[in-house]
C-alpha positions in Angstrom: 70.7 -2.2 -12.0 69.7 -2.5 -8.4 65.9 -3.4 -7.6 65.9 0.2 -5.6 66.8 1.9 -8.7 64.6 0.6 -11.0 62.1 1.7 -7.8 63.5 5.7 -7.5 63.6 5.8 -11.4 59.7 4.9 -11.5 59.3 6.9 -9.2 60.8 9.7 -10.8 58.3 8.8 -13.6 55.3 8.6 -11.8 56.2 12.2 -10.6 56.5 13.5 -13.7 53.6 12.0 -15.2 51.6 13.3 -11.8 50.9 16.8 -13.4 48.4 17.4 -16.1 50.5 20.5 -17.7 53.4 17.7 -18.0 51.0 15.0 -19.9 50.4 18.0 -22.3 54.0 18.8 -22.9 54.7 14.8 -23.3 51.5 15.5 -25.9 52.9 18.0 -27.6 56.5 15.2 -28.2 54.0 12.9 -29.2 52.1 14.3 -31.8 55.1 16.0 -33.2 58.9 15.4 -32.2 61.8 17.6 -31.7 60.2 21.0 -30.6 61.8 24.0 -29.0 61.1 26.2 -25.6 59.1 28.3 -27.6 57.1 25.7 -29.9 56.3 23.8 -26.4 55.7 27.2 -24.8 53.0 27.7 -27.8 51.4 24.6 -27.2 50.7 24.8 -23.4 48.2 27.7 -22.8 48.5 29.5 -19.7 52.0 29.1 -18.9 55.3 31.1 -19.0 58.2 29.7 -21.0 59.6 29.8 -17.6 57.0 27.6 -16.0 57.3 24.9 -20.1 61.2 25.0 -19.0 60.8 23.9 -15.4 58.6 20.9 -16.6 60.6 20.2 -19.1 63.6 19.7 -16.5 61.3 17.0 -14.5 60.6 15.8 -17.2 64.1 15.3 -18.7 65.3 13.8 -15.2 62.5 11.5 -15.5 64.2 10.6 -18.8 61.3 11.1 -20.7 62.3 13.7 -22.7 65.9 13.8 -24.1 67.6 17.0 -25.7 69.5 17.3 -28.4 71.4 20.8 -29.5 71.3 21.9 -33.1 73.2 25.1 -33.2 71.5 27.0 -31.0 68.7 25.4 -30.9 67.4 22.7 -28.3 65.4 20.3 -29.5 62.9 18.4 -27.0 62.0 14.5 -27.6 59.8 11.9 -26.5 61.6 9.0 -24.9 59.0 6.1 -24.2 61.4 3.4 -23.3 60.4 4.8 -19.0 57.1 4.4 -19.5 56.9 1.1 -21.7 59.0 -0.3 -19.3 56.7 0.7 -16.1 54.0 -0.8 -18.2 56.0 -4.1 -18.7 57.2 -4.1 -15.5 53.8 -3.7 -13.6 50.7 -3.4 -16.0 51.2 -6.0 -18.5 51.6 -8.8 -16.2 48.2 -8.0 -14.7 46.7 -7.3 -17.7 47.4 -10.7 -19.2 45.8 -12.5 -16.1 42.5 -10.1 -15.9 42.2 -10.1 -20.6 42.0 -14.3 -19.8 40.0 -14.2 -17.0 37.6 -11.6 -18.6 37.5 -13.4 -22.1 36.6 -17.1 -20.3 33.5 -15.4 -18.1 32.6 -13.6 -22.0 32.8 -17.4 -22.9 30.5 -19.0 -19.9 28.2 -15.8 -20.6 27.9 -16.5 -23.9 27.0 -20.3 -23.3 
C-alpha cells in the first residue's frame, strides 16, 4: 500500500467521522453489534431510514462499518481496525512523547 492511499483512506475516515449523526450510528455498532436499517433508524432520532442508509454508505466506504446478509436481512458492524490504525499511525506516537514529558514535569513538581 502506497503512502497516498493510506492518505485518501484516512481521509475517507476523517469524513465519516466529521458528522455527529455518523458518531451516533458508529455508537449504536458499538454498544450493540450487527443491527439492521431499521434498529439503526430507531436509534438515531430525527432522521429518515433514508437519511440512517445514506450514512451508513459513508460509512461503509470509510470501511468502518462492514455488512453482512443473513437472509434478507443486512446486518451493520463496527470495524475499528480504520480508526485504530489512524490512532497508531498519528496519535500514539505523540502521545508517548507528551505522557513522558508530562509524567517527568509531575516528577520535578512533585520534588
Amino acid at each position: 500500500m502506497t503512502i497516498w492511499s493510506h492518505i485518501i483512506g484516512a481521509l475517507d475516515v476523517f469524513k465519516a467521522l466529521a458528522d455527529p449523526s455518523r458518531r451516533l450510528i458508529l455508537d449504536a455498532l458499538f454498544e450493540r453489534d450487527g443491527q439492521t436499517l431499521m434498529e439503526l433508524s430507531g436509534r438515531v432520532e430525527g432522521m429518515t431510514r433514508f437519511g440512517v442508509m445514506k450514512h451508513l454508505r459513508i460509512l461503509e466506504e470509510a470501511h468502518l462499518v462492514v455488512v453482512r446478509r443473513t437472509g434478507r436481512a443486512k446486518h451493520h458492524y463496527l470495524n475499528a481496525v480504520p480508526i485504530q490504525q489512524i490512532y497508531d499511525r498519528w496519535v500514539g506516537k505523540y502521545r508517548s512523547r507528551v505522557s513522558a514529558a508530562l509524567t517527568q514535569l509531575a516528577r520535578d513538581l512533585e520534588q
